[in-house]
Backbone bond lengths (Angstrom), bond angles and torsions (degrees), N, CA, C in turn:
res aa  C-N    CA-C-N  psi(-1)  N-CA   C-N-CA  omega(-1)  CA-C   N-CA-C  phi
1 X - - - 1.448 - - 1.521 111.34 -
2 X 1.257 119.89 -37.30 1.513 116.87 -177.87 1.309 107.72 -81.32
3 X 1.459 137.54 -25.90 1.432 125.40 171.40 1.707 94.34 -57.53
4 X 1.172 119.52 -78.31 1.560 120.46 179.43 1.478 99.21 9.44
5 X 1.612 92.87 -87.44 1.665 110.96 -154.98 1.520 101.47 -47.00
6 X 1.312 106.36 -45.90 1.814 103.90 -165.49 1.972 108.99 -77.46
7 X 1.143 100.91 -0.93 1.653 112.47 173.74 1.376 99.92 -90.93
8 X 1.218 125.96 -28.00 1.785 132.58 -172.63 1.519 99.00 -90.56
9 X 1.703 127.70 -32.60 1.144 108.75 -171.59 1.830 113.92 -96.20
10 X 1.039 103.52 -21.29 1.567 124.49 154.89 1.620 117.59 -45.50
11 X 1.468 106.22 -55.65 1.418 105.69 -158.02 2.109 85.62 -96.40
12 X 1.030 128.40 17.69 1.426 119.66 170.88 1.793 108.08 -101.18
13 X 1.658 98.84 -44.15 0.740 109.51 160.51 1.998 132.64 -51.83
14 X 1.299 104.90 -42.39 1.243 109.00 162.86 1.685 134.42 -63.54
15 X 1.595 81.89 -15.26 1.381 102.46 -167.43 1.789 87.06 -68.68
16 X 1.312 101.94 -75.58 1.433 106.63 177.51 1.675 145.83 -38.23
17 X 1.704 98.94 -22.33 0.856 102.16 178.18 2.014 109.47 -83.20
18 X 1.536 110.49 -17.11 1.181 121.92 -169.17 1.521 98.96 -69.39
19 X 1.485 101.31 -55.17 1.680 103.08 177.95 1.675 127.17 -46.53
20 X 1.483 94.18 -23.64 1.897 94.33 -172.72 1.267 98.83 -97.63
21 X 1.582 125.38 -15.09 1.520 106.85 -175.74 1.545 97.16 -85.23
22 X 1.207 116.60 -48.41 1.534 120.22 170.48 1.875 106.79 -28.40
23 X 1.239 131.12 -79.18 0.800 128.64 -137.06 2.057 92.57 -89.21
24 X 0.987 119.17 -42.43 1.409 120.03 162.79 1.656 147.72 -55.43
25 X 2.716 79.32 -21.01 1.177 64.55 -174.38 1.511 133.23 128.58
26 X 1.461 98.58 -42.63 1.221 105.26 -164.04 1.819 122.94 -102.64
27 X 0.938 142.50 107.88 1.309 123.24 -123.28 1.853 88.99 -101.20
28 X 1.491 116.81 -5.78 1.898 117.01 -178.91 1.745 87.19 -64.94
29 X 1.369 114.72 -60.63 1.695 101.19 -171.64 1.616 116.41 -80.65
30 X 1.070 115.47 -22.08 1.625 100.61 153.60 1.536 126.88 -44.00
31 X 1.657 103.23 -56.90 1.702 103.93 -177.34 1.525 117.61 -58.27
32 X 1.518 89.92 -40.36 1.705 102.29 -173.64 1.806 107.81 -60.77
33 X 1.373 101.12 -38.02 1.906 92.05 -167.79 1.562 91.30 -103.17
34 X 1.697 128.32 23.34 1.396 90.01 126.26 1.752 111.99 -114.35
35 X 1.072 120.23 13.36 0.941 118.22 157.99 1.952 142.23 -54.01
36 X 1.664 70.88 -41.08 1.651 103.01 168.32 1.609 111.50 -78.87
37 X 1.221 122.17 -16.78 1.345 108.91 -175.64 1.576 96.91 -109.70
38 X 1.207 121.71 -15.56 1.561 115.34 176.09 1.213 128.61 -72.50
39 X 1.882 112.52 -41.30 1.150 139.63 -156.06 1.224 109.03 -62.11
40 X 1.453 118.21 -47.82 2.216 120.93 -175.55 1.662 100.47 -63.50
41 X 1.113 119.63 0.80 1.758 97.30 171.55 1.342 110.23 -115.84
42 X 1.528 124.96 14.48 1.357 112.17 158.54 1.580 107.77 -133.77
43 X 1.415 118.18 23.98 1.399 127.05 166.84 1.456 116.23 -126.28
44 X 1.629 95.08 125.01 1.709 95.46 -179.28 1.275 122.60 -107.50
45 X 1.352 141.34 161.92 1.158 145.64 145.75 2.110 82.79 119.01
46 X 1.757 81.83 162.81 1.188 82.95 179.98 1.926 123.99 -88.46
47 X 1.378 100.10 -21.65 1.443 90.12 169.58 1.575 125.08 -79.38
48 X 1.026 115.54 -25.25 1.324 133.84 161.47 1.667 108.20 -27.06
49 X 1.548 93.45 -81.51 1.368 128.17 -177.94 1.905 111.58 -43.77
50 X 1.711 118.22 -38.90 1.153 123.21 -172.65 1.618 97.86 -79.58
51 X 1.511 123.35 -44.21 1.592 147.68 -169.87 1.376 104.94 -48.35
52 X 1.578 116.66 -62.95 1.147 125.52 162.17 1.250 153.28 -61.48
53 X 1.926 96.26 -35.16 1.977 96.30 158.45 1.377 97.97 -72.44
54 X 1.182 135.73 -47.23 1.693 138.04 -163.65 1.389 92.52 -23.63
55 X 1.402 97.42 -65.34 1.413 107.71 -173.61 1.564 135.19 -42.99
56 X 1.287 92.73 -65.98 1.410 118.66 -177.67 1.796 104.91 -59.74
57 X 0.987 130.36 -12.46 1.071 147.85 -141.32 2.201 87.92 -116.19
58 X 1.267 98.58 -60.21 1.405 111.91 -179.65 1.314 128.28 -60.76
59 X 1.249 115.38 -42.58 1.341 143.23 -141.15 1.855 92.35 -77.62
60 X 1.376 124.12 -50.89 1.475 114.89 -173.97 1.827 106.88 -61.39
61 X 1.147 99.22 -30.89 1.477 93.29 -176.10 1.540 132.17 -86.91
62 X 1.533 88.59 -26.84 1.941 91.20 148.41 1.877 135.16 -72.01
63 X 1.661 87.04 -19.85 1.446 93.48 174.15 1.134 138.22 -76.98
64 X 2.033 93.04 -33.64 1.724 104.72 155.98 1.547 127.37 -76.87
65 X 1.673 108.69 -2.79 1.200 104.63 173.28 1.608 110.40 -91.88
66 X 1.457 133.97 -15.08 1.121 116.14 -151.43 1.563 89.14 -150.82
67 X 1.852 141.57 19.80 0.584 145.54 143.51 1.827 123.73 -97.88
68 X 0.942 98.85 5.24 1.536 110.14 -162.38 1.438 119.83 -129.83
């Protein structure tokens, strides 16, 4: 049950991030929120699952901080 939820809050989250790269533009949060909405159906377990959105979740905002 808790992978569920954290696959639902991931992939809402991805949802969102798709919409702002879309509309901004920016193609790091495009990939990432569909990344984020793809990722819970070929990753199992629940730490896995937290390890990897954590990530995926992180990753645009370290890139604009320290690529830019």
């Amino acid at each position: 049950m808790e992978v569920f939820m954290w696959s639902i809050i991931f992939g809402i989250t991805g949802m969102g991030y798709f919409s702002y790269g879309k509309k901004r533009d920016d193609n790091l949060f495009l990939l990432s929120g569909i990344a984020l909405m793809v990722f819970p159906y070929f990753v199992e377990g629940l730490t896995l699952n937290i390890v990897v959105g954590g990530a995926l979740v992180v990753i645009p905002f370290l890139a604009l901080k320290f690529l830019k």
